[in-house]
C-alpha positions in Angstrom: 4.7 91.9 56.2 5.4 93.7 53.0 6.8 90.6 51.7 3.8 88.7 52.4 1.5 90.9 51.1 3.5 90.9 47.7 3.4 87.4 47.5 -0.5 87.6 48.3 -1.2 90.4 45.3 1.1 88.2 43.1 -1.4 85.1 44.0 -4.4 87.7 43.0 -3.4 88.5 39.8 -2.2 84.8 38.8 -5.2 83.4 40.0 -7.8 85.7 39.0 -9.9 83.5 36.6 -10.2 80.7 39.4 -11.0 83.2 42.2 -14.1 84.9 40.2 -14.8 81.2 39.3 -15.1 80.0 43.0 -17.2 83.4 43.7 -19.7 82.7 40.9 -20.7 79.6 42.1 -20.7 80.9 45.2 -22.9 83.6 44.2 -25.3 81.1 42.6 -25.4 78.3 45.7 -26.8 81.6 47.5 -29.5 82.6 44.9 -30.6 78.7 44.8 -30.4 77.8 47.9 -33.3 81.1 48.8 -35.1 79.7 46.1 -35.5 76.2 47.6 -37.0 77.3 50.7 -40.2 77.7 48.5 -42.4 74.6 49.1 -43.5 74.1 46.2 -40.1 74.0 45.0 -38.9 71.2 47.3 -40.5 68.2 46.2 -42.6 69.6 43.2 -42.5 69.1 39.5 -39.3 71.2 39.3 -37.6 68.8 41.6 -36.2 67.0 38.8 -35.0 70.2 37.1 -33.5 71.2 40.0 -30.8 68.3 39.9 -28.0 70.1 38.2 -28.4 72.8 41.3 -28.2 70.1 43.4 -24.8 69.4 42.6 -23.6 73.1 43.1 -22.0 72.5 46.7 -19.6 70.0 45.1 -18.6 72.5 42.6 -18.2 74.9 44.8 -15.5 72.5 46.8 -13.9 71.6 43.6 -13.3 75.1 42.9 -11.7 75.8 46.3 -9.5 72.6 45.7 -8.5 73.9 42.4 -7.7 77.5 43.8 -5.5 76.0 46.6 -3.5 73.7 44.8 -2.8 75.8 42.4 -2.3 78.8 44.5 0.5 76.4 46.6 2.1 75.2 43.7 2.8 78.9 41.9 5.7 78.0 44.4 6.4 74.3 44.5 7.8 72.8 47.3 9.0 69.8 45.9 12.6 69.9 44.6 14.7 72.2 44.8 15.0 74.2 40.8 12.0 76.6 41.1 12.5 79.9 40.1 11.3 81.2 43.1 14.0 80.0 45.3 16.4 81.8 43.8 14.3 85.2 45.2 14.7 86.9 49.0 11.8 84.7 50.1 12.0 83.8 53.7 9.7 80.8 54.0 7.4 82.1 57.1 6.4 84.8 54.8 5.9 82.3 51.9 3.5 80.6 54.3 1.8 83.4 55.7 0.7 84.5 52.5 -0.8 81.7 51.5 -2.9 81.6 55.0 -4.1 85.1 53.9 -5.0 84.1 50.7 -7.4 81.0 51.8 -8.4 83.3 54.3 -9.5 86.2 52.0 -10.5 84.2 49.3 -12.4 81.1 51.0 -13.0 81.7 53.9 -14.1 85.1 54.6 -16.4 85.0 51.0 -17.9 82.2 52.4 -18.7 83.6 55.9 -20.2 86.9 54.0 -22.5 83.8 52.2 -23.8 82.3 55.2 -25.0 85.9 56.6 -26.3 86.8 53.3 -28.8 83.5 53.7 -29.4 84.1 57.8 -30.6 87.6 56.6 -32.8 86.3 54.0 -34.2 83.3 56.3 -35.3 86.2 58.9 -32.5 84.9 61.2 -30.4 87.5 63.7 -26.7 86.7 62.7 -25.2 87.3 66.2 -26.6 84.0 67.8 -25.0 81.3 64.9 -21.8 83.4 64.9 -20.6 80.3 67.3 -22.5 77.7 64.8 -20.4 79.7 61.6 -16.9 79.6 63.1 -17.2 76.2 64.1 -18.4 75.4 60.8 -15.0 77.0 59.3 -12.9 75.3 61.8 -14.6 72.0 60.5 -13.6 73.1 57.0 -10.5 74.2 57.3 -9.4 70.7 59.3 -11.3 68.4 57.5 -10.6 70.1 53.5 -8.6 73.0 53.6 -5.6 71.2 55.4 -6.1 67.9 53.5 -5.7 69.6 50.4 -2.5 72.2 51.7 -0.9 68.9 52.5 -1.3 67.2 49.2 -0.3 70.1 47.7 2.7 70.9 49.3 4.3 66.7 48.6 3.7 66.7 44.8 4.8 68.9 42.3 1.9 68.6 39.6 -1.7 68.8 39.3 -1.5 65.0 37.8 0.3 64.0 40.9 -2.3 65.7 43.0 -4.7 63.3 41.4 -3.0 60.4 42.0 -2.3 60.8 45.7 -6.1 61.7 46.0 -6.6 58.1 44.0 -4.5 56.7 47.6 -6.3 58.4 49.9 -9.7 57.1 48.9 -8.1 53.9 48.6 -7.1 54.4 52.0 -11.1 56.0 53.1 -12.1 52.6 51.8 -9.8 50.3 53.1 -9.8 52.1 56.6 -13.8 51.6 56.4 -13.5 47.9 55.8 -11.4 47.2 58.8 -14.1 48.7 60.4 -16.9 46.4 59.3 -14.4 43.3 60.6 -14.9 45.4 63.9 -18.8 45.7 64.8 -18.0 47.1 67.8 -16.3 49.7 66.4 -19.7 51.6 65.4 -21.0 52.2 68.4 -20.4 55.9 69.2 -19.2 55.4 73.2 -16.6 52.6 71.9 -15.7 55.3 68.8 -14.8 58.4 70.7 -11.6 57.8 71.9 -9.7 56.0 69.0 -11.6 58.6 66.4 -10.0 61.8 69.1 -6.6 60.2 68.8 -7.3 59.1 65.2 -8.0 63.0 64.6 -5.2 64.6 67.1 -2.5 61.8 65.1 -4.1 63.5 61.5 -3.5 67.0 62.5 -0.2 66.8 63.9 1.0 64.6 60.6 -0.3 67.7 58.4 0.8 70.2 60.5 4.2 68.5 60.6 4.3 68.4 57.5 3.4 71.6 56.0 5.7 72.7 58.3 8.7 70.7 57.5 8.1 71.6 53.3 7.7 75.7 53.7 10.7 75.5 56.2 13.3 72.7 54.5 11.5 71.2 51.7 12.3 67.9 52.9 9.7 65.8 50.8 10.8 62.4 51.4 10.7 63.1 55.2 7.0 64.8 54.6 6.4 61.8 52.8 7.3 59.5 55.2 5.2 61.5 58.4 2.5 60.7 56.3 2.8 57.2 55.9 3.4 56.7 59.6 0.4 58.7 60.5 -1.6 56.3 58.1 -0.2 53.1 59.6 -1.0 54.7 63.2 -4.6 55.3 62.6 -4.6 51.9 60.8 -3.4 50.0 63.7 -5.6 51.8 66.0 -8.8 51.4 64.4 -7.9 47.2 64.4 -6.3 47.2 67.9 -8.3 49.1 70.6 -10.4 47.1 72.8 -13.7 48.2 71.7 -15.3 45.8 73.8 -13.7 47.0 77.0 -14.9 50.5 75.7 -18.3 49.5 75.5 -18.2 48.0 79.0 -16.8 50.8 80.6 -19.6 53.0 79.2 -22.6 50.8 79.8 -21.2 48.9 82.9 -23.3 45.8 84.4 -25.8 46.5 87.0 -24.8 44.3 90.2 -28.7 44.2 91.2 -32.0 44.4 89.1 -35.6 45.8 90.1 -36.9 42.9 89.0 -36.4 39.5 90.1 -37.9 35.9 88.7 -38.5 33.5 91.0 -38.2 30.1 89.6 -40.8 27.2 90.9 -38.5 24.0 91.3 -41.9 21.6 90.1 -41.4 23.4 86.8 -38.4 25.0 86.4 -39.0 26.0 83.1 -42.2 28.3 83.9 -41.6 31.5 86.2 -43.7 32.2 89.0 -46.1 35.3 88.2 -47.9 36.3 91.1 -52.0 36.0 89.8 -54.5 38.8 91.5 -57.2 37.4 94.3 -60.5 37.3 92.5 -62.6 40.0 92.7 -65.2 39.1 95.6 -69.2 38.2 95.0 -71.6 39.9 94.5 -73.9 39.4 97.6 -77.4 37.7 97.1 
């Protein structure tokens, strides 16, 4: 523990700038997003102006991006000539430390920002404590992990921008093989293939975070990733969406409403036509 708590202060005081960085705009998301609640601020003559704001929750992401790649690669993973190797570092310390740091400077930050603005919306915090964590879960699955894994195979921030170059080309071409699947849209035919999609994601990152901090094996990291691509690949082409679809909208055997046909005009149904009303009497 005390090992992982040097590591941590270490982190603090190399990455100082970036943390105060992340906080600031942190800070100012808050103050702008209170001051959009105003009506007349929403779709006003300041709308326009407000643009540059606009933009502030992709900075803020950016910032956390920067702050954990470069907070990973103080101690790179890849190779095997860092300086820090040569120190007593046992690599479950190495990790844990870096858990605490996203964890201290993401993640709790953030949750101390999302109480801040229930308190100023007039909103009891208790009842969306649920709604928050799931919220981090979401983030730390669908970025923070992402970003670790990235991290942890390259050695550079230059590299870290060309793997993010193949993993958009991979966002794209995995959404074009969707388009040659129609089917594939529908949210019942989705579910299963996107669950396995997402358990086959995790493991692959989880593998591989795993298999750098403990051997620093980064061809084998390398090559869990690529497996886990051409996995999700072949299951978003090969799953019978159609059988999916059936199986959740299946075919009624018997209707409530049946046509019968005359056979002197096959082509007209026959409507049944109300009795006139009776006469008047004279």
């Amino acid at each position: 523990m005390n090992q992982v708590l040097h590591i941590f202060r270490k982190d603090l005081r190399h990455f100082w700038k970036e943390i105060a960085i992340s906080w600031c705009v942190l800070v100012i998301y808050v103050w702008q997003a209170e001051e959009q609640w105003n009506p007349e601020n929403m779709f006003g003559p300041r709308y326009f102006s407000q643009l540059p704001e606009q933009l502030l929750p992709l900075l803020l992401i950016l910032s956390w991006c920067v702050l954990l790649i470069r907070a990973i690669q103080d101690e790179r993973l890849v190779g095997d000539r860092q300086f820090w190797v040569t120190r007593p570092y046992r690599w479950v310390e190495l990790l844990g430390s870096k858990i605490l740091f996203v964890l201290v400077v993401i993640h709790v930050p953030l949750l101390i920002a999302q109480l801040v603005l229930l308190k100023l919306a007039a909103f009891a915090a208790f009842p969306y404590l649920g709604g928050l964590l799931s919220m981090h879960l979401e983030l730390l699955t669908l970025l923070i992990v992402p970003v670790a894994v990235i991290a942890t195979v390259t050695s550079t921030f230059v590299r870290v921008i060309l793997f993010g170059f193949i993993v958009v080309l991979y966002v794209i071409g995995s959404s074009w093989l969707s388009t040659l699947v129609p089917e594939s849209a529908l949210s019942h035919a989705s579910a299963i293939p996107g669950a396995i999609q997402g358990i086959i994601f995790l493991l692959a990152c989880a593998a591989v975070i795993l298999i750098q901090y403990a051997r620093r094996w980064t061809l084998v990291s390398r090559g869990v990733l690529v497996v886990a691509v051409v996995l999700t690949l072949l299951i978003e082409v090969a799953t019978p969406y159609s059988a999916l679809i059936a199986r959740a909208y299946p075919a009624r055997l018997e209707t409530p409403v049946k046509i019968v046909l005359n056979p002197s005009k096959p082509d007209k149904p026959v409507i049944p036509v109300p009795p006139p009303p009776p006469k008047p009497p004279k």
